[in-house]
FIKOLTI-790492 format. One record per residue (C-alpha): y, z, x; residue in one letter. Coordinates in steps of 0.02 Angstrom, whole numbers, plus 50000, padded with zeros to 5 digits. Layout:
YZXA...
***
This chain:
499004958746934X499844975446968X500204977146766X498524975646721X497754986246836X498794997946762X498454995146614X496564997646662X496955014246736X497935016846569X496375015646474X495115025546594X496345038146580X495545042446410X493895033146422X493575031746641X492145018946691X490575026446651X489545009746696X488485005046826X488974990546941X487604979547007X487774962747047X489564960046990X489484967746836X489544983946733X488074988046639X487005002946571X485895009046652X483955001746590X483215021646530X485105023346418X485235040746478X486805047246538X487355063046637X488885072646606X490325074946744X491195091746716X493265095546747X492765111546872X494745117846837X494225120646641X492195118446635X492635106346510X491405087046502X492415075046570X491405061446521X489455053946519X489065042546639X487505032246640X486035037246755X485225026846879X483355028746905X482015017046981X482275003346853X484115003546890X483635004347077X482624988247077X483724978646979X485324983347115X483954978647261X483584963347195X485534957447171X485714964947355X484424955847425X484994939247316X486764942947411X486024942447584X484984928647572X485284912947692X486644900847639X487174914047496X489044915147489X489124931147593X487964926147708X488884907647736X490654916747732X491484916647929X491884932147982X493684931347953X493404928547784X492474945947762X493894953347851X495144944947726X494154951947580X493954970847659X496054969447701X496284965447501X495174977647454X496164992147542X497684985947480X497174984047300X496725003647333X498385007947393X499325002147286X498275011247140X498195025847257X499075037847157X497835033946992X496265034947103X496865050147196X497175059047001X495375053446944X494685061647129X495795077647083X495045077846895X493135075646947X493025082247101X494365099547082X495475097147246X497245099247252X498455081947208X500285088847207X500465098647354X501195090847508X500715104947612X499025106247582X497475093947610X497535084247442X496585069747340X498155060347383X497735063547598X495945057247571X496625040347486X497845038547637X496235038947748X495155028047634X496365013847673X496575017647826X494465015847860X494194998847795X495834992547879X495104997348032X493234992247999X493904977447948X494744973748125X493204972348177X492404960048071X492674947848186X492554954248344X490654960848343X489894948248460X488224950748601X488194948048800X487714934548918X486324943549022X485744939049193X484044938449239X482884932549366X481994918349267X482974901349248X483354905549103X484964908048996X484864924448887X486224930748747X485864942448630X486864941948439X487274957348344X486344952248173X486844962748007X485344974147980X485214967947795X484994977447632X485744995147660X485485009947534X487065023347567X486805040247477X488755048547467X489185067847438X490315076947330X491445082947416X492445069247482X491905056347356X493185041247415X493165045247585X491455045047609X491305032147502X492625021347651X491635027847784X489865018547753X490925003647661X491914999247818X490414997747907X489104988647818X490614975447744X491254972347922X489304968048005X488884954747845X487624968147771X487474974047593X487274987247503X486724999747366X487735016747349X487095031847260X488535040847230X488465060847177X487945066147008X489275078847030X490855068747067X490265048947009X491985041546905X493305037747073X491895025947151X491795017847002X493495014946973X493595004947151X492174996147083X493214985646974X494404983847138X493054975847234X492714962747103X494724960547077X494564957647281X493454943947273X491814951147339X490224936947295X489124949947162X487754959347229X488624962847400X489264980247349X488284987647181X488555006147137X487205015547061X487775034846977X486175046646975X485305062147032X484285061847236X482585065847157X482675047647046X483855034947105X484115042447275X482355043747308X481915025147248X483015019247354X482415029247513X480595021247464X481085004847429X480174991147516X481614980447500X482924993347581X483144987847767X484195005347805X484685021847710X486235030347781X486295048047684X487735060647686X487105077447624X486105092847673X484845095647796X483265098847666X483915083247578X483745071647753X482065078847813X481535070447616X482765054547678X481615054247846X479885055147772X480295045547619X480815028647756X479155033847865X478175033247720X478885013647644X479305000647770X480005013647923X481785006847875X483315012647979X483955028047950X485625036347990X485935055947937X487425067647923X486875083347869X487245100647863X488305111448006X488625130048046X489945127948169X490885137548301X492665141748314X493015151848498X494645160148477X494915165048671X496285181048702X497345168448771X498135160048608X499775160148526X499145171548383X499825164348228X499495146148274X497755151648300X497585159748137X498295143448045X497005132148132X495625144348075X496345143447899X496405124947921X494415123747998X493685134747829X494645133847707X495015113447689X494525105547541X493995122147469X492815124947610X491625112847550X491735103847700X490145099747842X490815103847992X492075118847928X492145132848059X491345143947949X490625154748121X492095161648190X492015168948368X493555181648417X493795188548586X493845208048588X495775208948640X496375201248506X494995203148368X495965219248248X497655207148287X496705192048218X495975199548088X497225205248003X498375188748000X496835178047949X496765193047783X498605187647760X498305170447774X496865170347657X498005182547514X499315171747532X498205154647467X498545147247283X497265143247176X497505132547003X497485118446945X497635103047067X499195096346983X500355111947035X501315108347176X501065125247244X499185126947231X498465124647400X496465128947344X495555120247181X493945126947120X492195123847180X491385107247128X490235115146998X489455130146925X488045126947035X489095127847206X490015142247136X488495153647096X487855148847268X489295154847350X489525170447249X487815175247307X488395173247482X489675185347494X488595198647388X487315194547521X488665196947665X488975214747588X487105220747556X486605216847725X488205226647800X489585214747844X491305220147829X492205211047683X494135211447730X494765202047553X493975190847425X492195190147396X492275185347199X492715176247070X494715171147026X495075171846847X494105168146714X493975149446676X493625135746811X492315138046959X493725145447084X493015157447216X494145170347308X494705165947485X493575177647557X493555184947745X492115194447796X492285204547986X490985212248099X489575196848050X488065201148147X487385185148226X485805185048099X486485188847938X486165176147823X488175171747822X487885168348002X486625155947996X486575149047819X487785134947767X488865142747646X489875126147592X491425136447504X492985146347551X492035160747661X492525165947836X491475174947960X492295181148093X491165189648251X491855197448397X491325192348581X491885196948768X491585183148886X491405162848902X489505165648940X489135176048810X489995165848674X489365150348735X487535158148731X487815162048544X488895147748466X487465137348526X486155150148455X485845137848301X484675123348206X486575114648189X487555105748305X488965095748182X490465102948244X491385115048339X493315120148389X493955132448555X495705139148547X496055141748730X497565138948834X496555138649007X496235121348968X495195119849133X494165135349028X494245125548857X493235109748942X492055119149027X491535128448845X491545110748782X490525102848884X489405115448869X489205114748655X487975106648582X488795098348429X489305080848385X491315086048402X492155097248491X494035099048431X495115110448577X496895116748509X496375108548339X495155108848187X494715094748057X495535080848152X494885064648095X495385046848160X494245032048094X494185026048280X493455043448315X491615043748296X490745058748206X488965065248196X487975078048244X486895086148352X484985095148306X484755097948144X486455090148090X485775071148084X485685056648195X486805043148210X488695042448223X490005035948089X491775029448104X492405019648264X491415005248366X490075015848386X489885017148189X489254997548166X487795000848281X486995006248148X487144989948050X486664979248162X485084971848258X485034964548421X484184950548428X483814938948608X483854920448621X483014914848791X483454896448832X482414886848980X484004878349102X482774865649148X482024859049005X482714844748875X
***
């Protein structure tokens, strides 16, 4: 019931769910460690949470693969009846948005309160909207009647691919959480997810949603833990059929050898990005500035595909520069439950030193840094909203993924030329062109080698819209119908006309 849910939330307000969930149920984890999560607004523990390793890991494959067998409850339930269960699901999470939105503001650092700004409270909005649309399709995935010269009749069915291990980031725990749940739920697979050390208490919490929705145990099981233990296990696990991982590029090549090395299971990899923004002479100045703002600083720039390579045409670069260094002075950092604060702090101490080594790098090796470039206050891991000019295409700002609230801007001439150089990289996520010459704006499109190309706009997601990326930035695509390719196999049937 709605009273006793909040009454649950009531309680994890002081104590959270620190559990793991496999096969139904919430249990600690075999080893009895535990990690802590830290509060990155006040460095503070928030709790300890029980860590996964390879014990853990076999005992959430073996309920998986328990889940999936033939004539198990999942695998005998129609269609229709997984949609029903993914449709109560999203509802049970809206309507404890606002509490699961609060525990993604406490672990994770983003803004809640402000309306203006991208908040804990926008990523629940677009967690329900993901598995209402995934499950739309979980009856509607269906093969093709193929003709062929034999006398024969030939179909092919889209089967679920099976036991599925789905490693999750930080950064938009929920979220990404939705994305490789709609998915595997709407095909008939199962699954394992490894969510971050750094941010593990909101997946938990929708843990106890899944069983309230009536899921059979051992279809979803959550595992908290570090990549080198339970992540790892699961990438070598004979039993694991597919790994999807979310996470950096170092991280995937590990994801890639680790499947090559087992059983060759699927895998499916969004990694890390360095992408373009082309800010063409052409532009209505201040709406170009605010989709810049938009493209690196979202989500405290700790986002894959932020524009964190800027590209300004010569006209207009000094203009442009010195609106984006209002823009940036003008951002609010504090605590996510002000209603004026428009930038939390970094996840951790560990992304925080990372990106304070940045921008001292960005200075030593001669960039020009316009504001920011430090540390704000003197509690919480909240970085500066820093803007550095005159980037040089090989400084280590340039071609490194930063993952924090740290704008390079570079100055070009022509199309050519910035084409040439945008593409002049081992990623190929994402990319944005602010052009009026929209005839000019396709042509540059067409011609980037990334997974999206966003013209007039930055960050705009749609879970119809598929996502991915290019080179170095993984294989595979997530969200839309192109999304449950990944979770399924094709299988032919060839049937003789002639024959009894």
């Amino acid at each position: 019931s709605t009273q006793s849910t909040w009454g649950l939330f009531a309680v994890m307000a002081q104590t959270y769910e620190t559990r793991l969930f496999i096969n139904g149920q919430f249990v600690n984890s075999v080893s009895g460690k535990t990690f802590a999560t830290v509060n990155p607004v006040t460095e503070e523990v928030i709790a300890h949470v029980q860590e996964a390793d390879k014990a853990d890991v076999d005992l959430a494959v073996n309920a998986a693969v328990a889940a999936f067998r033939e004539g198990s409850a999942w695998r005998s339930m129609p269609a229709t009846g997984r949609r029903d269960l993914m449709l109560k699901l999203a509802d049970l999470i809206y309507r404890d948005r606002e509490q699961l939105a609060r525990l993604e503001s406490l672990d994770n650092g983003k803004p809640f309160a402000n309306a203006q700004a991208y908040t804990s409270q926008a990523d629940l909005h677009l967690v329900v909207q993901c598995l209402r649309y995934y499950a739309g399709w979980a009856d509607k995935i269906q093969g093709k009647t193929i003709p062929v010269d034999s006398n024969n009749v030939v179909y092919t069915r889209h089967e679920p691919v099976g036991v599925c291990a789905q490693i999750i980031p930080w950064n938009f725990p929920l979220l990404m959480l939705a994305w490789k749940l709609g998915p595997v739920l709407a095909t008939g697979c199962v699954t394992i997810v490894k969510t971050s050390e750094k941010t593990p208490l909101s997946a938990l919490a929708v843990a106890h949603l899944i069983n309230e929705a009536g899921f059979p145990p051992g279809v979803v099981n959550i595992l908290s833990g570090y990549g080198p233990t339970a992540g790892a296990a699961l990438a070598q696990h004979m039993q694991v059929d597919k790994v999807a991982f979310t996470g950096s590029t170092p991280v995937g090549r590990l994801i890639q050898r680790f499947a090559a090395e087992s059983n060759l299971k699927r895998v499916t990899l969004e990694l890390g990005g360095k992408s373009p923004l082309i800010v063409f002479d052409d532009v209505n100045l201040d709406e170009a500035v605010a989709v810049a703002q938009v493209g690196l600083f979202l989500n405290q720039g700790q986002c894959c595909c932020a524009s964190s390579r800027l590209f300004v045409q010569d006209t207009i670069y000094d203009a442009f520069c010195a609106k984006v260094v209002e823009g940036a002075r003008s951002r609010v950092l504090g605590s996510p439950n002000d209603p004026n604060v428009n930038q939390g702090p970094q996840v951790d101490k560990i992304q925080f030193d990372k990106i304070i080594g940045y921008c001292n790098s960005g200075v030593a090796e001669g960039a020009r840094l316009l504001t920011g470039g430090a540390r704000h206050g003197d509690q919480g891991y909240f970085v500066q909203p820093t803007v550095f000019a005159d980037v040089g295409d090989n400084m280590t700002i340039a071609k490194e993924e930063i993952f924090g609230p740290v704008m390079s801007i570079m100055k070009f001439s022509t199309v050519d030329e910035v084409i040439q150089r945008a593409n002049n990289t081992t990623f190929g996520l994402a990319a944005g062109v602010l052009c009026r010459d929209i005839g000019r704006a396709l042509r540059v499109s067409n011609s980037l080698r990334a997974g999206t190309v966003w013209i007039n706009t930055y960050n705009s997601f749609d879970a119809a819209q598929p996502f991915g990326g290019f080179k170095e930035s993984g294989h595979g695509r997530e969200l839309g119908e192109y999304g449950l390719a990944n979770y399924t196999e094709v299988k032919s049937v060839v049937i003789p006309i002639d024959r009894n």
